[in-house]
C-alpha positions in Angstrom: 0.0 0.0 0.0 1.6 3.3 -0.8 0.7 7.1 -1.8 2.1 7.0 -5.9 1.9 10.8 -6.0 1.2 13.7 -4.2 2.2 17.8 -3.5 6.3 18.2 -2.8 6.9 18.9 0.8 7.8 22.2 0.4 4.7 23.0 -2.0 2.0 25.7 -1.1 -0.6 24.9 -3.9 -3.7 27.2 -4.4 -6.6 26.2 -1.7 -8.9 27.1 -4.8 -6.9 24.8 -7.5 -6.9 21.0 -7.2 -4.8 19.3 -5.0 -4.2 15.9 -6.4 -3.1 12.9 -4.6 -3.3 9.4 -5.9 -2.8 6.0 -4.3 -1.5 2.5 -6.0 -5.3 0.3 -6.4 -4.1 -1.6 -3.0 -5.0 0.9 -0.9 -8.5 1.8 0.4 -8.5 5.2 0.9 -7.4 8.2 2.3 -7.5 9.3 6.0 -7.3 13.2 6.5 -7.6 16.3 8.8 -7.8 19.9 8.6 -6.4 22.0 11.1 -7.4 21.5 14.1 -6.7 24.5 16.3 -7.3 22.0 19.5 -4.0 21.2 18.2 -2.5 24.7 18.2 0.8 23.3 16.6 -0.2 22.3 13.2 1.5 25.0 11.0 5.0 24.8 13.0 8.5 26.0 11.8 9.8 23.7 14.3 11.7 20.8 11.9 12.1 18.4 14.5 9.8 15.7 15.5 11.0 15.7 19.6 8.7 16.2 22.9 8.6 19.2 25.3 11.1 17.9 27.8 14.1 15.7 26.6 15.8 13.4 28.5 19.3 11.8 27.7 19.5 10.0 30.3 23.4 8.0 30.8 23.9 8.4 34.6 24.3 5.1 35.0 26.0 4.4 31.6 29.6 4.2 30.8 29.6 5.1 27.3 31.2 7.9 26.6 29.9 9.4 23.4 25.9 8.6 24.3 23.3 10.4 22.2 20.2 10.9 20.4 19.2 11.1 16.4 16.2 13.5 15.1 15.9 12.9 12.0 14.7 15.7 9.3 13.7 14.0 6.1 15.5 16.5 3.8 18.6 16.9 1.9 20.6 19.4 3.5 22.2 22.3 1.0 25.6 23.5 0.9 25.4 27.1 2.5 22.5 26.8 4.3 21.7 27.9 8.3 19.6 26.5 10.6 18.6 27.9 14.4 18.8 25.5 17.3 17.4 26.6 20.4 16.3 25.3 24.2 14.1 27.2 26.2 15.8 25.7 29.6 18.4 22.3 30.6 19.4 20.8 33.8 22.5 18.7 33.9 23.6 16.1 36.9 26.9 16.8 36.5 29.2 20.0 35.5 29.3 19.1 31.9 28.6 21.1 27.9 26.5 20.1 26.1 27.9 18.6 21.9 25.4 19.2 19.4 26.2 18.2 15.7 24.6 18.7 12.5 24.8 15.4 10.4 24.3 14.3 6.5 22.1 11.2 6.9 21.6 8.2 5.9 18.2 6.1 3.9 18.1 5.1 7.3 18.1 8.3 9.1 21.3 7.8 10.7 24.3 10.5 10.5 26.7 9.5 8.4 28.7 12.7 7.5 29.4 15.7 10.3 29.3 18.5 8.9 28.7 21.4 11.7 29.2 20.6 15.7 29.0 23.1 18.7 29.4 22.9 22.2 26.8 24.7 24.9 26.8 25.6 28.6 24.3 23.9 30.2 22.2 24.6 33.0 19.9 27.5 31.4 18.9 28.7 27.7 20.8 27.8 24.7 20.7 29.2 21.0 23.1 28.8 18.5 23.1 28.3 14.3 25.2 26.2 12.4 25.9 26.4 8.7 26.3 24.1 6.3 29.4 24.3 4.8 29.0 26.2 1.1 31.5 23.9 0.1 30.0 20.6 1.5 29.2 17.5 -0.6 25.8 16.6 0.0 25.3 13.0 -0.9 23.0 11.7 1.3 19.2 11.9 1.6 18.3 13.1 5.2 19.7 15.7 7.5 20.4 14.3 11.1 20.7 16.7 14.4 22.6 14.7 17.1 22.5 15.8 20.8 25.0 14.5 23.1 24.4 13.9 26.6 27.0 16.3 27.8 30.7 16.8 26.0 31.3 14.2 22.8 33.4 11.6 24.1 32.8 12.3 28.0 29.0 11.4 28.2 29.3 8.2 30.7 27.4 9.2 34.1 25.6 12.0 32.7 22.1 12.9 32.2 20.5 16.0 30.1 17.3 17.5 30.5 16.2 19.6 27.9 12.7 21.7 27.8 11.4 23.3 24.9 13.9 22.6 22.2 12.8 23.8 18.6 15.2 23.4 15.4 14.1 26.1 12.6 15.7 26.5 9.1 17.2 30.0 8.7 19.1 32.1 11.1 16.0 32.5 13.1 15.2 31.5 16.3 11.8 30.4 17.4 9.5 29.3 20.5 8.8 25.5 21.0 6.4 23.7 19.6 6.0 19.8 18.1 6.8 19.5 14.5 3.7 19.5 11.9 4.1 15.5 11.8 4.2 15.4 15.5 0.9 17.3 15.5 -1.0 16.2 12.8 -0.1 12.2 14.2 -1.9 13.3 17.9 -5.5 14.2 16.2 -8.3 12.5 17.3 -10.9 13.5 14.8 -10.6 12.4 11.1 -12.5 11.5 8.2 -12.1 8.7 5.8 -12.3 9.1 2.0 -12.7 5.7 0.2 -12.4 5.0 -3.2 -13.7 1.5 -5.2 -12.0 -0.3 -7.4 -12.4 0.4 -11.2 -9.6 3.1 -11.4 -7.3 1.4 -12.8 -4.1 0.9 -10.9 -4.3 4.3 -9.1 -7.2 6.2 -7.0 -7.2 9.9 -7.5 -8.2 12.5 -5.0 -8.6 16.2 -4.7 -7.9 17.5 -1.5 -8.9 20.8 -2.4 -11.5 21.1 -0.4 -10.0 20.1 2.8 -7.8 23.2 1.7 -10.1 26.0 2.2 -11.7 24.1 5.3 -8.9 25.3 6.9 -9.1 28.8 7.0 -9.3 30.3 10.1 -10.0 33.7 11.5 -7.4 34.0 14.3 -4.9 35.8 16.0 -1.3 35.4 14.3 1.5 33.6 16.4 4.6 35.3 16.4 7.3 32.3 16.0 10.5 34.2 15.8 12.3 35.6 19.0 15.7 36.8 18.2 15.1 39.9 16.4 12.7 43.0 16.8 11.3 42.1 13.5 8.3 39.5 14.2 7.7 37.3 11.4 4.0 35.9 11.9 2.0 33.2 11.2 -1.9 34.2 10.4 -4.4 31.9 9.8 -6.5 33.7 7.7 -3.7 33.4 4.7 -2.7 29.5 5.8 -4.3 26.2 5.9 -2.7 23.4 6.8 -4.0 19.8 5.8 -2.9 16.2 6.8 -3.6 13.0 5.1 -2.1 9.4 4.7 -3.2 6.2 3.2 -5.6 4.3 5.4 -3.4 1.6 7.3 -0.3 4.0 7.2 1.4 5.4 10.5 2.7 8.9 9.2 0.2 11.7 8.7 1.5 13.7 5.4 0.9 17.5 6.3 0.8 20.6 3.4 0.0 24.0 3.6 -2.4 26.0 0.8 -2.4 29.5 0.2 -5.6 32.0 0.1 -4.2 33.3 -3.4 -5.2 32.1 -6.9 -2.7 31.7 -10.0 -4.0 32.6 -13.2 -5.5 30.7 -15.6 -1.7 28.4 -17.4 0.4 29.5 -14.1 1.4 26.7 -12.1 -1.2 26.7 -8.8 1.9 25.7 -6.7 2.9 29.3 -5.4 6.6 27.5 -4.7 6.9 27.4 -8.2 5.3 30.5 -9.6 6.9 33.8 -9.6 4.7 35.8 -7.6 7.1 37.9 -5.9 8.6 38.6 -1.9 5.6 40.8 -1.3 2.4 39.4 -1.6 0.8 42.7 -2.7 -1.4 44.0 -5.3 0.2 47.4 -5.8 2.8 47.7 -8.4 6.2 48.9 -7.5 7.5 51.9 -10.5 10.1 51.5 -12.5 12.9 51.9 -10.1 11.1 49.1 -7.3 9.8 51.7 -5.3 6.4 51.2 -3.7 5.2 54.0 -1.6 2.1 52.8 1.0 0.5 55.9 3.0 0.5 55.0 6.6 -1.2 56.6 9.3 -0.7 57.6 13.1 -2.8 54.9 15.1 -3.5 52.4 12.3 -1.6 49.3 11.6 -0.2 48.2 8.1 1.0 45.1 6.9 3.5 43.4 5.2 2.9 39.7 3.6 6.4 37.8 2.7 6.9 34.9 0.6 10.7 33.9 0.4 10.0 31.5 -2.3 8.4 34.3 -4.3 11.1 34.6 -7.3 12.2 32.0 -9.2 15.4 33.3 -8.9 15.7 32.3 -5.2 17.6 29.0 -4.7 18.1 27.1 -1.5 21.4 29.0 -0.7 20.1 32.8 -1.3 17.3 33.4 1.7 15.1 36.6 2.0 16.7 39.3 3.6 14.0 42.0 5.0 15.5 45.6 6.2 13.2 47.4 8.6 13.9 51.2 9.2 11.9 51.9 12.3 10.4 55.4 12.9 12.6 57.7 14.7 15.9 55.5 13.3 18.6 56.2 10.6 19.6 52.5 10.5 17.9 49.4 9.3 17.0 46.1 11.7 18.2 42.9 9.5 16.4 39.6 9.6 16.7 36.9 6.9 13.6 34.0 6.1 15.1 30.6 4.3 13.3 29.7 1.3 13.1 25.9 3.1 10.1 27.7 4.8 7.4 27.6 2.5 4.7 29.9 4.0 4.0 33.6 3.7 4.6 35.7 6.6 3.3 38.8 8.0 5.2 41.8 9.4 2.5 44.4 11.4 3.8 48.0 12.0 1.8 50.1 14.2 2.7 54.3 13.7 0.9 54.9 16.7 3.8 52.7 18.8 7.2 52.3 18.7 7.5 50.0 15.6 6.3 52.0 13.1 8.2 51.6 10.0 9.9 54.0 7.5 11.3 51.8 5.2 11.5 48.1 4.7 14.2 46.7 1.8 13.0 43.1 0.7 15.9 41.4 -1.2 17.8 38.1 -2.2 20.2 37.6 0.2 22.9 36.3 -2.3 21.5 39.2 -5.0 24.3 42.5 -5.6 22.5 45.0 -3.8 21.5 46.9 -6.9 19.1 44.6 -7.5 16.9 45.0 -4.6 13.5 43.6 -5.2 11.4 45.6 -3.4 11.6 49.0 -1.6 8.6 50.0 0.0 8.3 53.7 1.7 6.0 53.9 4.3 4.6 57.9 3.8 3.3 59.5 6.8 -0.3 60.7 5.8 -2.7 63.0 7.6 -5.8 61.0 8.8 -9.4 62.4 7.1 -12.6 63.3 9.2 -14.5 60.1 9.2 -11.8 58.0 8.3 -12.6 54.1 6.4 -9.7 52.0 7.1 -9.8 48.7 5.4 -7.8 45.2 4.8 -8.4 42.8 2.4 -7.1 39.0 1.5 -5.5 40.4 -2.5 -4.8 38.0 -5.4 -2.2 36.7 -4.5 -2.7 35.3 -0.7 -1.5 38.5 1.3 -2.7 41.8 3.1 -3.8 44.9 1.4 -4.9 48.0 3.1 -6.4 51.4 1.8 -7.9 54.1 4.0 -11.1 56.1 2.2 -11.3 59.6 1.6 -14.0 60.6 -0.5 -17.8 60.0 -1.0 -18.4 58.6 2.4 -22.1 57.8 3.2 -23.6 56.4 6.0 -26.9 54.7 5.5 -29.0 52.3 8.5 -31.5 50.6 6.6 -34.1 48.9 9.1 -37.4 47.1 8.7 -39.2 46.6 11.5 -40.7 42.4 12.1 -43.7 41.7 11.3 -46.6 41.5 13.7 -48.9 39.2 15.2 -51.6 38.6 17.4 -51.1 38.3 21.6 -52.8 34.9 22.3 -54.9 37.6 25.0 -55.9 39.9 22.9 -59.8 39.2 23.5 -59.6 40.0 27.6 -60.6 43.0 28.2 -58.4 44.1 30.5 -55.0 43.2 28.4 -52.7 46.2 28.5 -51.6 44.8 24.7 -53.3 43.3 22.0 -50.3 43.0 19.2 -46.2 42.2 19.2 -44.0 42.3 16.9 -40.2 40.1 15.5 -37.0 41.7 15.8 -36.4 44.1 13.0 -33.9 43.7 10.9 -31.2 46.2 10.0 -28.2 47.3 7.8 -25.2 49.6 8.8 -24.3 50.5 5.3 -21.3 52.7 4.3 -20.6 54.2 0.4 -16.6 55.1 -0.1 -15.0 55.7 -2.8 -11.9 57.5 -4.4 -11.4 59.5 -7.2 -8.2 60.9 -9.4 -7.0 57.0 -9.4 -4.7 56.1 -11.7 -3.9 52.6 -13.4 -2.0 51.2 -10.5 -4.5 52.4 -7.9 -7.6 51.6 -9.7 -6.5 47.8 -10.0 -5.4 47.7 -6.2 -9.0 48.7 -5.0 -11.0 46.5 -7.8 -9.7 43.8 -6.0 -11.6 44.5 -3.0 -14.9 43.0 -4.7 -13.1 39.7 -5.2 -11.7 39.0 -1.9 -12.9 36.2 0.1 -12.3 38.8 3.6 -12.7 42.4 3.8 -12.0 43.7 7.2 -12.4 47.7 8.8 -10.9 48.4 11.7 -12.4 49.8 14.3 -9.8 52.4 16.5 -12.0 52.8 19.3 -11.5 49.2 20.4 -8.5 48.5 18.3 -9.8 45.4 16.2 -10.6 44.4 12.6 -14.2 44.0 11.9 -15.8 41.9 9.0 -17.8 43.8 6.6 -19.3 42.5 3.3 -19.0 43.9 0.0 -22.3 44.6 -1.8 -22.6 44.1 -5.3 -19.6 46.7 -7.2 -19.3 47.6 -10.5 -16.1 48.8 -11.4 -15.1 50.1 -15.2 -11.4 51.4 -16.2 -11.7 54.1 -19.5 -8.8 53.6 -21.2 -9.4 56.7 -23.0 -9.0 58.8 -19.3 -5.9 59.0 -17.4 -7.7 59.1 -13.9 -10.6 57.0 -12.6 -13.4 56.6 -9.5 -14.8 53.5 -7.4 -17.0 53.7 -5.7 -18.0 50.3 -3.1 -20.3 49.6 -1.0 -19.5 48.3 2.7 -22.5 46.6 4.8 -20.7 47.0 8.8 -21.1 44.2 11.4 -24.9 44.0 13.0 -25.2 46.1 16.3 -26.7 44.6 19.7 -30.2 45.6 19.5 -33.2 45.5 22.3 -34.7 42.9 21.3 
């Protein structure tokens, strides 16, 4: 029994594209899940599969080079980092601690050391190794190798480690269990069977597990080593898990929010949609100016795999120019992490941003791909601020100006007849149903250009359209109402004009 074909590990197809997955005739089905946010570590950038607490436990051992093997199913790649971290250890003995980096075998046993460090022990420890750019990689699996104590002086010794997370990149992040870890401790699933009659393969579409997944939650923030927090948001994710029924291992991929056009590839992994998932068009020289405003947050959706140029070796460097500084705060994402991430900035604290520099790392520096410049912009009476899910799986924002209308459109329930209304002496003869009612806004803008114009049509298309409220400091849904949007050609400025019905009010009733 065995899956014959399925989405690369490192894929991020299109939730609203098929997912295929076939099976050889042999086996009966397919078991999955969706995320499951009783599980709260399903999307993880923890590589890993290990517990909370570790114990390497050779106290009353006398081997003297006594350790542990975590295996990480991938090729390694010449140049590339990765982030080892654990929140706390405890040691019987006055010992370091050896940790090594090994090529691995089919088996999933190091063969090949290729990075090694030694830590105090006895609180937190973080550290990143490399892998040599000149290394030989020729074998399948990476292996991470934790000593109990020094290599070579292990006998008597026993490790505790809590909270120990391994993250591609130079990144450092909290614990949590890897995705396979996670996805293998559900409880709930469903079974998919298919009959015989297919031939010697079964074909599924996972798709809609995809966009099941969706979820309209607060980001987690997984790296801790920089001031730059890379998050993880829900609304833009899903992750999905599946194997073939009788199998041990749970198979987990993530889908993006985004669609590919019609002959693009619906893997974004393999699609040049760039580092910033964004609507707006940079001009000719890469810059993209984005108005900001004192009080209001803006985002910033990253995708390191967004260029075909970007190769395992060359990760995503972001610059961040804070308000108030003359320098930039560096942070790099490795394009082994397939997910977008989200950078917030609020101008009413202290990480407000200026500018941001999006690049590949390995790139000359004339060849920046993205510059955006964060204007400072005077906030308008009766300001619309609004955030939308764009084309391409990221986070879009515009604040309206012009032709704002607000319009409560109630009609009162119908009535009916008190089963009293015959006594004489009732005080009421008639009641009446809840009414119902619509907080309706018009905005528009005018004077937009080309870029502009297609920016805001997008708005009608988007699966969520938030406003944020400033008085409690939260995003809102709103629904769009029907739009219709038209671009003359002929004239070099245009208007839209939308339609925004608010969330429903507590009413009396």
């Amino acid at each position: 029994m065995a899956i014959t074909n399925q989405p690369a590990e490192d894929s991020l197809f299109s939730a609203y594209s098929q997912i295929p997955v076939e099976t050889d005739d042999s086996t009966l089905g397919l078991e999955v899940e969706t995320q499951n946010f009783d599980e709260d570590n399903m999307i993880s950038l923890n590589i890993i599969d290990n517990k909370k607490v570790e114990v390497l436990d050779n106290s009353a051992g006398t081997g003297q080079n006594f350790f542990r093997e975590f295996v990480i199913p991938r090729r390694m790649v010449a140049g590339e980092w990765y982030a080892f971290r654990v929140r706390s250890s405890k040691v019987n003995v006055s010992t370091v601690l050896t940790v090594a980096l090994y090529q691995g075998n089919a088996e999933g046993h190091g063969v090949v050391k290729v990075a090694t460090a030694d830590f105090a022990l006895g609180f937190s420890i973080e550290g990143k190794f490399q892998v040599p750019t000149t290394e030989n990689v020729r074998h399948p699996n990476t292996v991470l190798i934790i000593y109990a104590g020094k290599e070579g002086a292990t006998a008597g010794v026993k490790v505790t480690l809590s909270d120990m997370s391994l993250a591609y990149g130079q990144n450092f992040i909290g614990y949590r269990p890897s995705p396979v870890k996670a996805a293998n401790s559900l409880t709930e699933s469903i079974d998919i069977y298919r009959d015989s009659g297919f031939g010697t393969t079964k074909k599924y579409d996972l798709s809609f597990l995809a966009k099941a997944g969706f979820r309209d939650l607060d980001r987690t923030y997984p790296y801790v080593n920089s001031r730059i927090g890379f998050g993880i948001d829900y609304n833009l994710i899903s992750a999905y898990a599946y194997r073939g029924i009788g199998e041990q291992n749970f198979n987990v991929r993530y889908a993006s929010r985004g669609v590919c056009p019609r002959g693009y590839s619906v893997d974004f992994s393999k699609s040049s949609v760039g580092f910033v998932l964004t609507d707006r068009v940079p001009d000719g020289d890469g810059q993209l100016y984005v108005k900001k405003y004192s009080g209001y947050p803006n985002f910033l959706t990253l995708f390191a795999k967004g260029s075909i140029s970007v190769n395992m070796q060359s990760a995503m460097e972001v610059n961040v120019m804070y308000t108030g500084n003359t320098y930039f705060e560096k942070a790099e994402i490795s394009p082994r992490i397939n997910i977008p991430l989200v950078l917030e900035f609020d101008e009413e604290l202290a990480d407000g941003a200026d500018y941001v520099i999006v690049r590949n790392r390995n790139s000359p520096l004339n060849s920046d791909k993205w510059h955006i410049r964060y204007v400072d912009t005077e906030i308008p009476c009766n300001p619309f601020y609004i955030r939308w899910i764009n084309q391409k799986g990221g986070w879009d924002t515009y604040m309206f100006e012009q032709h704002k209308k607000y319009t409560q459109e109630v009609d009162r329930g119908d009535q009916y007849v008190l089963a009293n209304s015959k006594d004489p002496y009732a005080s009421q003869t008639r009641g009446e149903l809840a009414p119902e009612f619509k907080n309706i806004v018009q905005a528009g803008a005018e004077q937009l250009d080309e870029n502009d114009f297609n920016l805001l049509k997008g708005i009608a298309l988007s699966p969520l359209v938030q406003v944020y409220n400033y008085q409690i400091e939260a995003w809102q849904r709103v629904l769009v109402d029907d739009t219709d949007l038209t671009w003359d050609t002929k004239a070099p400025r245009s208007t839209v004009s939308y339609e925004f019905q608010l969330i429903d009010e507590q009413i009396q009733w």
